[in-house]
N, C-alpha and C positions, 0 to 999 in steps of 0.2 A: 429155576423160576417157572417152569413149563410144566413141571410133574402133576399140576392139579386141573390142565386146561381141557383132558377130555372128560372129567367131570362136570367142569365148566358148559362145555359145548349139552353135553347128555341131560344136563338138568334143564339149563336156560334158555335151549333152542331145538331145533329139531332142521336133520337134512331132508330133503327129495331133492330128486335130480331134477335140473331145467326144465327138458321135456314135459312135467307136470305140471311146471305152472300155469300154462294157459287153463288148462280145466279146474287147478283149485277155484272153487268159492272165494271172496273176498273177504278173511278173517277181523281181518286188522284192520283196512284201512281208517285212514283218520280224518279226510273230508271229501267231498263231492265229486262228481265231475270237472274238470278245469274248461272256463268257457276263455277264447282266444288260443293262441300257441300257448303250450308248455314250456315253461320258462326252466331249463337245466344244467346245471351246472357240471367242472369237474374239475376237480382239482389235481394237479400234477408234482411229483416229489422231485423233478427233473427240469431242463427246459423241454422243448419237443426239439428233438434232432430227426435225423431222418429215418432208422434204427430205432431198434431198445425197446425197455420196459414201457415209459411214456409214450413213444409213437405209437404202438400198438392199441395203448388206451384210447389214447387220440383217434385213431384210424375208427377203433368202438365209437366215437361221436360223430366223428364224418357220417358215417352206414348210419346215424340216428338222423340225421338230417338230410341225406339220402332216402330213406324209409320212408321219414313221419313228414319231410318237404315243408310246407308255411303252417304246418302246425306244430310247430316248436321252434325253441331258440335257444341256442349253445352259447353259452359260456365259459373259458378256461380261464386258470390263474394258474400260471406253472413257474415250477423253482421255488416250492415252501417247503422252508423244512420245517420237519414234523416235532409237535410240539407246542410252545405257544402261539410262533407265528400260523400253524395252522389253524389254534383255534382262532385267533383274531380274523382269517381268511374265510374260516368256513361260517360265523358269524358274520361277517358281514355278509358275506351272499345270500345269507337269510333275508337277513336285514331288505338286502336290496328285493325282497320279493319272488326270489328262486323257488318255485315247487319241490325239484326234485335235485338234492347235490348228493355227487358221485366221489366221494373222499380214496382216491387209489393209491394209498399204500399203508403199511402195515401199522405204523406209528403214528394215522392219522385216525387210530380205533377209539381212544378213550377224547380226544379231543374232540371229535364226531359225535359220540356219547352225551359229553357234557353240551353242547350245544344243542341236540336233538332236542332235551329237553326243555329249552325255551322257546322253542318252536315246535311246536305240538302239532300244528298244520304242516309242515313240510317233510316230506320226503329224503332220509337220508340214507345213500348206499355207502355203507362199509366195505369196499372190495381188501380183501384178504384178510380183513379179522373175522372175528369170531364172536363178540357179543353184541345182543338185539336187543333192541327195545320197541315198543308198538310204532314206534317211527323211524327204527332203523333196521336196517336189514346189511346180510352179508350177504357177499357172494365168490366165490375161487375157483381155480381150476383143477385141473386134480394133474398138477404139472409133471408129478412124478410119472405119469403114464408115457407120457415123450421122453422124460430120461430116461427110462428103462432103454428105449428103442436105440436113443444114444448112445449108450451104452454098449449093447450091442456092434454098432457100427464102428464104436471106438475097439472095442476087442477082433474083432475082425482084418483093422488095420494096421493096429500097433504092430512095430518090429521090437520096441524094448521091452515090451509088456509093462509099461509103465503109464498111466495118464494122468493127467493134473487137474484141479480143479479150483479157481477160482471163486471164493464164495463170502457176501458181507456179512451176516449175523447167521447165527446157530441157533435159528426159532424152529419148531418144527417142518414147514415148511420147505426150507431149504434142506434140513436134513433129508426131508422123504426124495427131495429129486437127488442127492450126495449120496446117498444106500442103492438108490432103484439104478440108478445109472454104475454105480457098482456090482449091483445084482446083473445087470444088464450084460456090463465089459464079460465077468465073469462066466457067466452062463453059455459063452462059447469063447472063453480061453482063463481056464481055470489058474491060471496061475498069473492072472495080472494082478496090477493093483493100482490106487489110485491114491494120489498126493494131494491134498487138502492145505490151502493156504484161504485163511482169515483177516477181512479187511477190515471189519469194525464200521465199514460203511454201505451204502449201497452204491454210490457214486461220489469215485474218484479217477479218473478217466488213469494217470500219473499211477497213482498207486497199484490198480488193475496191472495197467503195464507191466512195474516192475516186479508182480508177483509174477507175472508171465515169465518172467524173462527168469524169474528167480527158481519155477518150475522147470524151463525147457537146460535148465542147466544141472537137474537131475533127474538126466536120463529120461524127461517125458517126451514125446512125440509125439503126441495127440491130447488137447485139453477144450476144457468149458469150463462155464462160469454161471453164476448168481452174482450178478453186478448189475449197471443199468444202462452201462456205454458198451460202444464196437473195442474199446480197447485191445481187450486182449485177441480177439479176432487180428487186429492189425499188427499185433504182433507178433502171430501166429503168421501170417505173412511176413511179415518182414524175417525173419528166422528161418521161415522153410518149411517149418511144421503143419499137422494137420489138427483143425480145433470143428470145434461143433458149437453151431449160434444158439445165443437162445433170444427169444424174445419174439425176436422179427429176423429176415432174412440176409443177412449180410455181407453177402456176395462182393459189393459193392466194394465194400473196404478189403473185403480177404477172398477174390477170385478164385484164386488157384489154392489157398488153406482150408475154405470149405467145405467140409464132409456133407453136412446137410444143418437143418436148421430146427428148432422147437417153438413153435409160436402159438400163442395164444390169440384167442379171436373172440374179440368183447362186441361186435357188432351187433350179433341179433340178439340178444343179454341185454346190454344199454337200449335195443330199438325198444323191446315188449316192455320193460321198465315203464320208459317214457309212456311208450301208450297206455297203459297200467293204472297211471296217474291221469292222461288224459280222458280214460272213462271212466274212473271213479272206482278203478278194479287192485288200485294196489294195496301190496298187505304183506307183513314183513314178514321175513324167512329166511334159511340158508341154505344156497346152493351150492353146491359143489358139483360141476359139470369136467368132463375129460375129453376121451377119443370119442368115443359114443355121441355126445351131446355137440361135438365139434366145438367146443372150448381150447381143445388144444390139438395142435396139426404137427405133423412134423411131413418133412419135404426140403424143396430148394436145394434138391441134390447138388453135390459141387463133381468136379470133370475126375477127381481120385477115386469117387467111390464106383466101384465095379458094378455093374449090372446085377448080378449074381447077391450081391449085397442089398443092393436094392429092395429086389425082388424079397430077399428073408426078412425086411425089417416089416415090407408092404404086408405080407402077411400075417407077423409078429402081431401088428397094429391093427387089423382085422381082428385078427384071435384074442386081444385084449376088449376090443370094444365088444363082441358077444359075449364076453367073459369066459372064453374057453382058457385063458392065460390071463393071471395076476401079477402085475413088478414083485408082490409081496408073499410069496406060496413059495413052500417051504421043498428041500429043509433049506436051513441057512443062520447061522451063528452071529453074534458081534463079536468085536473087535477080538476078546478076550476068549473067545470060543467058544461059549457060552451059547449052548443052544436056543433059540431064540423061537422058530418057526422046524415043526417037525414035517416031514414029508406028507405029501398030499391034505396039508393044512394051508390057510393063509391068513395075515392080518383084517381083522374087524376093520371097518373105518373109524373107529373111538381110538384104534391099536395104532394107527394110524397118523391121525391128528395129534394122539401124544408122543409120538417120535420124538425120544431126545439120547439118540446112542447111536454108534457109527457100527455098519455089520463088516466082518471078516472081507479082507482083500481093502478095505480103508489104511493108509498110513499118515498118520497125525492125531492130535486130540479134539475131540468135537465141541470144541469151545475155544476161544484167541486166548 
């Protein structure tokens, strides 16, 4: 169902990275200055816990009202699932007079969509999809850049040569951090591999669980996940094993299981949005920001991982952000061995975005 979405992207929108949007021109925008606070919404697929996918977004609105102070006002609506009760949510916030709503998550793309449209004056950010309209915009991270590094730290520590990987849908997305962080393990210890369990959700704290526990019981030793809860962190603790966070840092729940953590960081993202709209400067687009643009960090070292460790991932992540090193440069095969990326070559970002295939050193199928 993905085969045709870098077409998609190549026709109907166009990327630049973050860092340029302050100097673009104001294409698109659709009405004036906003006189009083900017009124902004965001909508959440989660509750906000203190962790995860939502906290992180959440934390992006805090640093908005930190930034912008009595010129603006925050609104959340969290725990809508995606679908109709989103558009009913994202509709009414219209309704209620919202400038600018912040729709974060993947399945809140076409709902987003059809609402933009009757609100021609408002502001609608699509985070992690992928189609625009004169008043909607996308925006993501380029997450696979911190898997890579995961990766890495998980090959480093494994004693089974085996790691797990918790993951809710098989969009591309999720795939590119499930390859990079296999590229990753691999690329210093060639003979791992990694186990792939499919939840068919993104939050189910329970279920997380007990793929964890359904992984650590073949032979994994160190795991990570695409979910939206500390789950399987805490049960990476509770087991003994070593897992790697994504999201937000979460020490908290799994101390002493923590390798390190992948986080994402929507602060200055959502700040210039908001201002964007309050002078009259916004205008829709898609960005895709990573190491470089500080959209995604990794860090929150945990007390297992070695110094020495450290120290090569610190680098790694240097050398990706000037781009002296790619997650995706070649060579490297899928599943089936099938050469895919030849040596001193690397994937386009079109190559990229259409990710829908699991590369060499994956075990499982890249669909539930």
């Amino acid at each position: 169902m993905y085969k045709n979405l870098a077409a998609v992207i190549a026709a109907a929108c166009f990327l630049f990275p973050f860092s340029k949007m302050a100097a673009e021109p104001s294409r698109t925008s659709v009405q004036g200055s906003v006189s009083g606070p900017v009124k902004a919404a965001f909508v959440y697929v989660t509750p906000v816990f203190e962790t995860g996918w939502t906290h992180q977004h959440d934390q992006g609105r805090k640093a908005v009202e930190k930034t912008l102070g009595t010129s603006v006002k925050t609104t959340i609506v969290e725990n809508v699932a995606e679908g109709a009760d989103a558009e009913r949510v994202v509709r009414d916030l219209a309704q209620q007079g919202h400038n600018i709503i912040f729709t974060t998550s993947f399945g809140y793309m076409e709902p987003t969509l059809k609402v933009a449209k009757e609100f021609p004056n408002v502001k609608f950010e699509s985070i992690t999809g992928y189609k625009t309209n004169v008043n909607v915009s996308v925006a993501n991270a380029r997450y696979y850049e911190g898997r890579y590094l995961a990766g890495v730290a998980a090959g480093r520590m494994t004693q089974s040569n085996v790691a797990g990987y918790v993951a809710g849908f098989p969009i591309p997305e999720v795939l590119q951090g499930l390859n990079a962080f296999t590229l990753g393990m691999r690329s210093v210890n060639p003979q791992a591999q990694v186990k792939v369990v499919w939840l068919n959700t993104w939050f189910d704290p329970a279920k997380e669980r007990d793929a964890a526990f359904a992984l650590f019981n073949q032979s994994v030793d160190v795991i990570s996940f695409h979910t939206a809860s500390n789950a399987v962190m805490a049960a990476a603790q509770e087991r003994g094993k070593m897992a790697i966070a994504y999201h937000s840092d979460m020490r908290k729940v799994a101390p002493d299981a923590q390798l390190m953590s992948v986080t994402h960081e929507w602060g200055r993202y959502y700040s210039q949005r908001v201002a964007d709209v309050q002078k009259g400067q916004w205008q829709s687009g898609n960005v895709w920001g990573g190491l470089k643009e500080g959209m995604v960090r990794v860090g929150d070292f945990g007390p297992k991982l070695p110094a020495k460790v450290r120290t090569e991932i610190e680098q790694i992540q240097k050398d990706i952000a000037v781009g002296k090193l790619h997650p995706f440069q070649g060579p490297f095969s899928d599943q089936n061995g099938k050469r895919l990326v030849a040596a001193g070559q690397k994937l386009t970002d079109v190559e990229i975005l259409n990710m829908n295939y699991g590369v060499a050193g994956l075990v499982g199928k890249i669909s539930p």
